[in-house]
Structures are given as structure tokens and as C-alpha cells.
N, C-alpha and C positions, 0 to 999 in steps of 0.2 A: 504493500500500500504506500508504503513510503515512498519508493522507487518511481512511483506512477507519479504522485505529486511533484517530483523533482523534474519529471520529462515534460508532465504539465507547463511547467516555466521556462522550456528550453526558449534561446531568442529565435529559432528557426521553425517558423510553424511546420517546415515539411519533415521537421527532423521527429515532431510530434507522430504526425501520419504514418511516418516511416515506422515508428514505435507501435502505433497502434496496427498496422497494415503492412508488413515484412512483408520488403519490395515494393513499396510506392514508390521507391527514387529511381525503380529501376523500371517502372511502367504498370505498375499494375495499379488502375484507375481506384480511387477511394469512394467506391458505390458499396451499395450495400447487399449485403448475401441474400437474395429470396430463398424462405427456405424451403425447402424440399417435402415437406411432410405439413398436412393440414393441420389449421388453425383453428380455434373454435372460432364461429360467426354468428349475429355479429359482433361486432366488439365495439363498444362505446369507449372507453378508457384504458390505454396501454400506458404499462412505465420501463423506460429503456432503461435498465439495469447497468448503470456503466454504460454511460452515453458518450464519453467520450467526446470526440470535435463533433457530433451529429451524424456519425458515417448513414446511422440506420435510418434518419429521419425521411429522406425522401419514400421508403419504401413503407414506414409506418405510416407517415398519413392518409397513406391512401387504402390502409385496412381499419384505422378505427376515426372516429369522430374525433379521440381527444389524444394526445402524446404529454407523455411527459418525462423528463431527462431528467436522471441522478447521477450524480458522480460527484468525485474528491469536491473540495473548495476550487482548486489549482483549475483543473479540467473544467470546470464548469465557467469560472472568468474565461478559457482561452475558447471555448465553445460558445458562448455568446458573441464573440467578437467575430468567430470563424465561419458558424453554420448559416450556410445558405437558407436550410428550413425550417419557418417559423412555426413553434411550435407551442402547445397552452401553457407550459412551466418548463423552468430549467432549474435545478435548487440541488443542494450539497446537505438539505436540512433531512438526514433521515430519519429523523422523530417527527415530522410533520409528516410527513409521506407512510411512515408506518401508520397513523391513525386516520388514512384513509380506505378506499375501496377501488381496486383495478378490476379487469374481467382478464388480464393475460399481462405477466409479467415478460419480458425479453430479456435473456441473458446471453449475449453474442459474444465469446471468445474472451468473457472478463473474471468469469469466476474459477480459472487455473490460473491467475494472477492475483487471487487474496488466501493469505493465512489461513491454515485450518478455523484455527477460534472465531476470526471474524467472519471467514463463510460461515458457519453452522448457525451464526447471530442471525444473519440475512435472510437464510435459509427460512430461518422458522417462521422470518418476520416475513416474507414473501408467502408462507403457506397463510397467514391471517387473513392479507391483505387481496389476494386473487386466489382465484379457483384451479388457475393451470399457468404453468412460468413454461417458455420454449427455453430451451437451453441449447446451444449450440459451442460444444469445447473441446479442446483435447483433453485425451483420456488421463493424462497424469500432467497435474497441476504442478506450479514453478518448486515445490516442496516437495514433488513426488509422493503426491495423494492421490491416489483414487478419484478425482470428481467426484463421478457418480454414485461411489461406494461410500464418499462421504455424503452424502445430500440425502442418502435414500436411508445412510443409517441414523440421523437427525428422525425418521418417524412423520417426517411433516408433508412427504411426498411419495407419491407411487409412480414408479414409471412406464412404458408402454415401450414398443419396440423400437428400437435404438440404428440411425443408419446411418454408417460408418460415410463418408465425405471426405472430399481434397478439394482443393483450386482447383478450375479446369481453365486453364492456359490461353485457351482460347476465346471461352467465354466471359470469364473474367465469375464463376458465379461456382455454385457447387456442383460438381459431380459425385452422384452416387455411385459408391463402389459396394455396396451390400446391404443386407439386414442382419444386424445382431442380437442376438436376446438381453434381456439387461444382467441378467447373470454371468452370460459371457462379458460383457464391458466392465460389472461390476470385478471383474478378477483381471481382467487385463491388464499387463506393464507396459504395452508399446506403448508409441507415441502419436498413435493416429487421432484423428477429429470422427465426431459423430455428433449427433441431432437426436433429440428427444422431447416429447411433448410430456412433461410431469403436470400428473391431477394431485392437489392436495387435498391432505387427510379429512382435511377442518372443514370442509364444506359436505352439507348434505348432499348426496346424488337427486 
């Protein structure tokens, strides 16, 4: 977390990009990932989890009515200044955000970037607050955890079939290379990416 705040302040916004999107300086456009695997619909209120300079915002607005961006202090100053798209909140305040209501959390390539103890915090505070978070990460976090083996053992999430993804070179978006059970990803040590749609515990069916 710390590390992230530090890049947040770099004086080269591309060097930011470059951080958040290994290979932007080298051409690969700073769009955002559609994902591969259906969303619930409709959705009135999304909150990008680690919103970063805005990568996901063109593509969130135009699946729910309302967006709204979390991240550090750091990131969220250089994301007001940076993001093309406007969107209903930007804020760094995660107690005001926790005592709200989402229909779908987004967590795009940010949670193998935080600490076990402060994931597991998020985690549960995400299962309050929405019905289903997309998660889209690789499989062992900068700690060499588990992702998914930590989120799922928090209690606060269920997860559904898991599908393994890379960059596709061409397209600049994801390509599907399989489906994996969650039990397979939850034992996993490579290094690959996967997508998964978690239902939390806390809400009625």
C-alpha cells in the first residue's frame, strides 16, 4: 500500500500508467479490460475498487447508472486531474463508502497488490456493502498469497467458476485460455490471471 502511494506522486504521469499497466510505455493503450464473464444487470451503483488514474471508467459507465472510484489519498489527487471520465464520486474516504450500498463491486488487478490484513479488512467490508464484487487478479499476490484462497477463506464470499486470462496482443483486451474450478485456483502457485464473479455470504438469495 505504501509503495502504490509513492508511484501515486511520481512527477511523470506515464510513469504512473506504466505502474499501473506493465507496458504502457511500450504501446499497450491504457483502456480498460471488458470482462469476459457476465455481470449481474442491471446495475445502478458500481464502486471501482482501486480506481487508480480511471483506466476502468470508460467501460463502467456504460454498464451502470452510477460509478464511483476508491483508492489511496495519492491516486485519487492524480486521478482527478488525469481521468478523462466523469464520474459521480472519487474519494480515498473508506468509512464513508463502507456505510453505503453498491449492486457490484470491481476489483481489477488491485487486490495482489495489498497486504494480507488489509485485504481481509476490504474483503468483508465489500461483502456488506454489494451482493457480488468481479475480481479480476493474479493468482499469487505481491506476498505470495493465495488471492482467492484468501478472500474465500474471510467467509464473506462464494465463488463461481474461475477463467484463467492473459493480454491478447492484438486486441489489446482479454483472452480466454480456460475454465478453472475454484479449488483448482484456490491451490494454485503459478503466476497466471483469472476472473471470477464472487456472491456474498451477507445477502439473502
Amino acid at each position: 500500500m505504501k509503495d502504490w502511494s509513492q508511484i501515486a506522486q511520481a512527477a511523470d504521469p506515464d510513469e504512473v500508467r506504466e505502474r499501473i499497466l506493465t507496458g504502457y510505455r511500450a504501446g499497450k493503450p491504457f483502456t480498460p479490460y471488458v470482462p469476459t464473464i457476465a455481470l449481474p444487470h442491471p446495475l445502478g451503483t458500481v464502486l471501482d475498487f482501486g480506481c487508480g488514474l480511471g483506466r476502468n471508467f470508460p467501460y463502467l459507465t456504460t454498464i451502470a447508472d452510477e460509478v464511483t472510484g476508491f483508492d489511496l489519498p495519492p491516486m485519487i489527487e492524480r486521478c482527478r486531474a488525469l481521468a478523462d471520465q466523469p464520474i459521480a464520486l472519487l474519494t480515498s474516504d473508506w468509512d464513508l463508502l463502507r456505510a453505503r450500498r453498491f449492486d457490484l463491486v470491481v476489483a481489477t488487478l488491485v487486490l495482489q497488490h495489498i497486504d494480507a490484513a488489509a485485504c481481509e479488512g476490504y474483503v468483508r467490508d465489500a461483502a456488506r456493502i454489494a451482493p457480488a464484487m468481479y475480481l479480476l487478479s493474479r493468482v499469487r499476490s505481491d506476498d505470495d498469497v493465495n488471492v482467492l484462497d484468501a478472500i474465500l477463506k474471510t467467509g464473506a464470499f462464494e465463488g463461481g467458476p474461475c477463467v484463467a486470462v492473459e493480454h491478447d496482443e492484438g486486441t489489446h483486451q482479454l483472452r480466454v485460455l480456460g475454465i478453472r474450478l475454484v479449488e483448482e485456483v484456490r491451490a494454485a502457485s503459478d503466476g497466471g490471471h483469472y476472473e471470477v464473479l464472487l456472491r456474498s455470504t451477507r445477502f439473502a438469495r
